[in-house]
N, C-alpha and C positions, 0 to 999 in steps of 0.2 A: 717444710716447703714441698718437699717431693708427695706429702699428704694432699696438701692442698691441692696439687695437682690433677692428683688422682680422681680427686672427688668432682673435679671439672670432667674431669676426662669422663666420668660416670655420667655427669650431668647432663654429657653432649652427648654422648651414644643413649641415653633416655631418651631423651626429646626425637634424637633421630626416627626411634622405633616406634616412638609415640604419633611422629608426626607422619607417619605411615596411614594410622586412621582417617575416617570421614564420617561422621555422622550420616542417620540417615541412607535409607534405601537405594541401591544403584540404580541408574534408570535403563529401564524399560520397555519399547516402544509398547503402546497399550493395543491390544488387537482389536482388531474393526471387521463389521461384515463387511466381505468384499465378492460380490458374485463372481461366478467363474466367464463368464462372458454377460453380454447386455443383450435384454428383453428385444429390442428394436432393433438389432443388427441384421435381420435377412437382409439380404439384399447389398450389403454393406462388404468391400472390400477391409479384410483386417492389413493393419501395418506392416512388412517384411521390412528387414534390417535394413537394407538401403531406404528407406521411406524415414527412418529417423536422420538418416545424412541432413546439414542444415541449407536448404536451398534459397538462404535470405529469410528476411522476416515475413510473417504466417499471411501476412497482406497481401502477397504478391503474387498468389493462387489465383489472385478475381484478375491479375493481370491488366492495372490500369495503373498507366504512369501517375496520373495527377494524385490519385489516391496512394499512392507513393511517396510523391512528394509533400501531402498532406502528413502523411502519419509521421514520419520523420523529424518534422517540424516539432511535435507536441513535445520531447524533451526535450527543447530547448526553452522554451517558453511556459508552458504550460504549469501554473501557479500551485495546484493540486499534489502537482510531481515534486515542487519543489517544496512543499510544507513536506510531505512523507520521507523526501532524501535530507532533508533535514533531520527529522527526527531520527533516521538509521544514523545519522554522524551523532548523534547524542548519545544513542542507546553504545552505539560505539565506543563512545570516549568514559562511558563508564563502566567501559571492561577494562578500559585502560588502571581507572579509579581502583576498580577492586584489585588487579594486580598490583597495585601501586601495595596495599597489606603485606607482600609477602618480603617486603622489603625494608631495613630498619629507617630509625627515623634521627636523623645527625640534625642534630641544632649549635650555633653558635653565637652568644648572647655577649658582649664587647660593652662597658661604659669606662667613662671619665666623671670627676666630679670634684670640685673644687670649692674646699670649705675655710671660711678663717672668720677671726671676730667682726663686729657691727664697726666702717672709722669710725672715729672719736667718740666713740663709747666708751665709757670708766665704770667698769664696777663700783656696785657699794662699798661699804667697809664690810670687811667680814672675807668668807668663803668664797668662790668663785665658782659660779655652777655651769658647769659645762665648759670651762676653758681647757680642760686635756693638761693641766697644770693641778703642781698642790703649792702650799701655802700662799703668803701673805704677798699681796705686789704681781703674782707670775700674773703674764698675759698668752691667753693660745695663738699659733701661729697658723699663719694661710699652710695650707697643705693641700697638694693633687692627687689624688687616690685614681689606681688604672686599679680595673677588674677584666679580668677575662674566662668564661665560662664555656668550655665545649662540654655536648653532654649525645648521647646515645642512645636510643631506646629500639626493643626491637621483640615483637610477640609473635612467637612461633605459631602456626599453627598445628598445634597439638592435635586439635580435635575435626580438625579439616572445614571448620566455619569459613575460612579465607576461599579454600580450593570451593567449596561448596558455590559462594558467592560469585566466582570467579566462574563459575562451572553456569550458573545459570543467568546472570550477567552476558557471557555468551553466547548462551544460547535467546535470551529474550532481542539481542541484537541480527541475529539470524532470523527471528520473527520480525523485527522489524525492515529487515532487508528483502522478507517472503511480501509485507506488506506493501515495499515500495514495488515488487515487481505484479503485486494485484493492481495497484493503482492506477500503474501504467499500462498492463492490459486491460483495466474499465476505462480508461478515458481512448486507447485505442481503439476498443469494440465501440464504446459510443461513435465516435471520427466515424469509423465506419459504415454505423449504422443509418446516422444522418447523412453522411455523401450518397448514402445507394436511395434514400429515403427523398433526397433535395434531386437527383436523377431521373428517380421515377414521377417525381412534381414536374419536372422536363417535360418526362414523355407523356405526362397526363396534359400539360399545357400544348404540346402539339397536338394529341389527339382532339382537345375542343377546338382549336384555332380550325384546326382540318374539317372540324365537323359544322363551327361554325359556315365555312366557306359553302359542304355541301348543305345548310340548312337556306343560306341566301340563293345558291340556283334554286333551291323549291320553292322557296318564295317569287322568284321569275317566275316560276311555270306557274304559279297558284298567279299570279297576277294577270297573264299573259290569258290563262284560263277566263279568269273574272273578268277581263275586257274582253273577250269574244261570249261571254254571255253564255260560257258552257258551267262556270262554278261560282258556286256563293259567296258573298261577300266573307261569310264566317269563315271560309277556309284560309281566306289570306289574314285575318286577324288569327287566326291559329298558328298559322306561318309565322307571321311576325313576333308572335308571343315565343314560338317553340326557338325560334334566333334568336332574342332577346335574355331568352334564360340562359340559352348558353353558353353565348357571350357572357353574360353574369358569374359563368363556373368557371371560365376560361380569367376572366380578370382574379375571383376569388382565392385560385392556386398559389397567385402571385404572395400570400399571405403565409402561406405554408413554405413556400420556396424562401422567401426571407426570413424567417425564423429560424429554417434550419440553418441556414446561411450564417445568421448570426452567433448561430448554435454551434460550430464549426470555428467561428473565428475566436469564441471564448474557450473552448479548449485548445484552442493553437495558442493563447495566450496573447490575442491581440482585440484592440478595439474593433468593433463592425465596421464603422465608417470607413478604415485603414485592409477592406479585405472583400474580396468578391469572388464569385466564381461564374465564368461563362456557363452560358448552354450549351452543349453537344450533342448532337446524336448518341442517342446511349446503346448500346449493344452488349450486353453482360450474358454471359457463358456462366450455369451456376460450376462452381469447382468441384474436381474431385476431391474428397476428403477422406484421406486411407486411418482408419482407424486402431486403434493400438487393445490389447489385453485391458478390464477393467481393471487389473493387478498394477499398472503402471500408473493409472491414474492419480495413486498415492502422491509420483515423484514428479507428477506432470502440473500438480495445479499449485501454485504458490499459496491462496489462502488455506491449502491442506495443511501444507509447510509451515507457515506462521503460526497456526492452529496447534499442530505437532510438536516444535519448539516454545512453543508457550509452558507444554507438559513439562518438557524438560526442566524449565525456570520452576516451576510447582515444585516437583519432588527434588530441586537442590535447595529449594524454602523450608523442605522439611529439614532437612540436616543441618540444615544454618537454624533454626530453631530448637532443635535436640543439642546442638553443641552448651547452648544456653545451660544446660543440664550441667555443663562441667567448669571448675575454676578455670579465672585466665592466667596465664603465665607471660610475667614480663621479663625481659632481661634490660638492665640498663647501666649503664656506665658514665662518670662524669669527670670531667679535669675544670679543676678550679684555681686560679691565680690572682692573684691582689698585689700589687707594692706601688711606693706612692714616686718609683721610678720607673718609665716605660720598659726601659732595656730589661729590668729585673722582675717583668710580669711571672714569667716562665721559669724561674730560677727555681729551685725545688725547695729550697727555703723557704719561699714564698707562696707555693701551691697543694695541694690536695687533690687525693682523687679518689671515687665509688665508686664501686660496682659489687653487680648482687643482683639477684630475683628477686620478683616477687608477682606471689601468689594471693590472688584475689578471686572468691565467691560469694556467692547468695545463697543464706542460709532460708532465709524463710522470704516467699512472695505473694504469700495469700494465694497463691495457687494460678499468678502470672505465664509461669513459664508452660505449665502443661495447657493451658488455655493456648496458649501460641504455638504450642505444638497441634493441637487439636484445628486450632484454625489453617493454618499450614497442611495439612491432611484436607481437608474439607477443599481449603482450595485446588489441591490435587483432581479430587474427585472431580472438582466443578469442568477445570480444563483437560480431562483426559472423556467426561460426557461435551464436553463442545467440540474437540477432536471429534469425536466420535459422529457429530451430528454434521459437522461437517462432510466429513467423508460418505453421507449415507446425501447429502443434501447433491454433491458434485456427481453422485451416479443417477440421480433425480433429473438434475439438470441436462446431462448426456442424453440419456433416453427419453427427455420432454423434445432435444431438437433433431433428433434421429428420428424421430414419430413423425412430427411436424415436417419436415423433410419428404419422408416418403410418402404423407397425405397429401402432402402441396404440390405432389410431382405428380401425383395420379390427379389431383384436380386442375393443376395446371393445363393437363392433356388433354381433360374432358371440356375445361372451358375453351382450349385453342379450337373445338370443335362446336362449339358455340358460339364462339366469334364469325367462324368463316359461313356457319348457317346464318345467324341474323345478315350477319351482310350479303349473304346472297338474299334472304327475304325481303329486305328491306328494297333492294335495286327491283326486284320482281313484282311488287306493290307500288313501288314509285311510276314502274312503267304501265300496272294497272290502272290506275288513276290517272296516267298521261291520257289512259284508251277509254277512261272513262267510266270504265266497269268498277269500281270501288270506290267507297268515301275517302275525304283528305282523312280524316281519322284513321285510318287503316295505316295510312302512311304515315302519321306523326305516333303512333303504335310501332310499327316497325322499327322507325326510326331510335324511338326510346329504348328498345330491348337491344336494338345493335350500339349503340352509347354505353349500354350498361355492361352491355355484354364484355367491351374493349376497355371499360374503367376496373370491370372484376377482372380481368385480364391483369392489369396493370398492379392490383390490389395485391392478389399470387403470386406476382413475381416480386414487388416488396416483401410482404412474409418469406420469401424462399430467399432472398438475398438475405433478411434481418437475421434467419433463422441458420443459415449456413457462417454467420459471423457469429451466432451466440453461441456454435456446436463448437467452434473454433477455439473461443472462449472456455468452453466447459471443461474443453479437452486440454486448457493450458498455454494455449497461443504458441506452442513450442520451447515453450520455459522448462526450466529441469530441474531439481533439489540440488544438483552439483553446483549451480549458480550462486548459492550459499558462502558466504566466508565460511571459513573452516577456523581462524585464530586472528587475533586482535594482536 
């Protein structure tokens, strides 16, 4: 007895020491270029440690209530959010699954069953087969048979397959939660992009209404001209055409403003018909945006992160694929009872019981396993070059709306100086042609380069609004790696 003990005792400090192991490579964050600062930062204030403090959501730099109240809206509604947070409670619950391995497996299997002969059936003459009797005349009797079966099973992780699983299981659930929080910064930046986008369709629509207005006093003076016999008939059919078209641009906005319109109410997650938004005077200030080390932008963008922990799941697929290299080890135990009286299921007369290991491998697999190690590797490769490509893509991105930014700010200035020349040329030809000394052509000239002048105007300040929500974006919206569960 004190043998057999012994040999348990071996058994379980075995396994302990055993179970110490993990297949497979620990992991490693894979290195990435990462420049020491960015190409297009002149000019650019960097981040100081108070500028990471969180001052609300990254929205509230443009400092407009409605667009506040808009972006807010999207998780709750927003169908996109809710396919992605679904899928993290999945990826979730099968960490939960893999953990469930390290745990044994107790079953309890219970019947009843109640046997006796066919009524009023008589045997032949002769033997009697199957009546639980011998000789000549016996008949078998009704009988209850109880069985009761507890039984136990439970496979150590030896070779650290479980911990592996378990190990990249959550980490692929952390990519899935990097995912949900890219999701929700795309349908954000979109929100955004269309309300500054459905604004500037505003202030495009004022500026034709406004200009319709000054193309119908020119049509007065061109008439007023024509009936005193100082201008051609052609000037006022000029007139009239150049009002006419106008008026055509000024209704045609109306097509762009309700698509985005609608464009807005489907990421708020509501029908169009159920959702509007007034016109306002729009006045947008572009924001400051304090820039951080391109060293942080590893911890700042969530599809870096999803990308990152994808690696993770790879090289714990390797170990869970090398364990395959080694036998498995069961431990299992079982209590069995039978009698054909309830009370006396459990009696020890009546019951039995196992326990034991056992040891189970693959001798030969035509060369299965090293092939799924092989592939398990390869996919490593593939996800620590998509990290990679990502990370080189997010610093692309930064420096495309850093650029874009400070070109748009230098053209913006130059065209604000273009605006306020065509409108004074335009007033200064209109009064030429009032005095008679120039064609209506001259003034319906003028007039067209001052229209254009104040639509490219309006054109600049959309790019520099879209382009300060994409920086925003690039940079992470204010999201952080610590965002991450850490354990399931």
């Amino acid at each position: 007895m004190l043998k057999e003990r012994t040999s348990w005792l071996f058994l379980v400090a075995g396994l302990a020491t055993l179970s110490a192991c993990k297949m497979g490579p620990d992991y490693a964050r894979p290195a990435a270029i990462v420049p020491a600062t960015y190409k297009e930062i002149d000019g650019w204030k960097l981040a100081e440690p108070q500028d990471a403090a969180s001052r609300g959501p990254w929205w509230s730099v443009f400092g407009d209530p409605l667009l506040d109240q808009l972006e807010r809206q999207i998780e709750i509604s927003n169908q996109n959010l809710k396919t992605a947070e679904a899928a993290f409670r999945v990826a979730r619950a099968v960490v939960r699954e893999a953990k469930a391995g390290f745990f044994p497996t107790v079953t309890l299997d219970g019947a009843a069953q109640r046997s006796g002969p066919v009524s009023g059936g008589a045997a032949s003459s002769g033997s009697r087969v199957g009546t639980g009797r011998t000789g000549a005349g016996s008949s078998r009797q009704t009988l209850t048979e109880y069985d009761l079966t507890a039984g136990a099973s439970w496979e150590p992780d030896v070779w650290g397959r479980i911990r592996r699983t378990v190990e990249g299981s959550l980490a692929n659930a952390q990519a899935s939660a990097a995912d949900l929080a890219s999701a929700r910064l795309s349908a954000q930046t979109e929100l955004a992009s269309n309300y500054f986008a459905l604004r500037v369709a505003d202030e495009l629509k004022r500026l034709l209404d406004s200009t319709v207005g000054a193309y119908t006093r020119s049509l007065e003076i061109t008439r007023n001209r024509y009936a005193s016999g100082v201008a051609a008939r052609s000037d006022v059919v000029s007139a009239q055409a150049q009002l006419e078209s106008t008026r055509a641009q000024a209704i045609n906005v109306g097509v762009q403003r309700a698509q985005l319109e609608h464009a807005i109410a489907l990421l708020m997650g509501k029908p169009p018909a159920e959702f509007s938004i007034a016109p306002i005077v729009f006045a947008s200030e572009m924001p400051a945006i304090p820039m951080s080390l391109p060293s942080t932008l590893l911890e700042r963008r969530p599809d870096i992160a999803a990308a990152e922990r994808r690696v993770v799941t790879a090289n714990a697929q390797i170990g869970v694929a090398e364990a395959v290299y080694f036998p498995n080890l069961t431990l299992s135990a079982s209590f069995s009872g039978a009698s054909t009286a309830l009370g006396r299921v459990l009696q020890a007369s009546n019951s039995i019981w196992t326990l034991g290991p056992q040891l189970a491998g693959t001798l030969f697999d035509g060369g299965l396993r090293n092939a799924q190690v092989e592939a398990a590797r390869a996919g490593y490769d593939q996800s620590v070059a998509i990290y990679r490509q990502a990370v080189l893509t997010s610093f692309k991105q930064v420096e495309d709306q850093l650029a874009a930014l400070q070109i748009l700010a230098r053209q913006a200035e130059v065209q604000s100086g273009a605006v306020l020349a065509a409108r004074e040329a335009q007033q200064l030809i209109l009064n030429q042609y009032v005095a008679g000394t120039v064609a209506y052509t001259s003034v319906i000239t003028a007039q067209t380069t001052a229209l254009g002048s104040e639509q490219a105007a309006l054109t600049i300040l959309e790019s520099r609004l879209a382009a300060s929500v994409s920086l925003i974006a690039a940079l992470g919206g204010g999201w952080d790696a610590s965002q991450l569960p850490l354990a399931e």
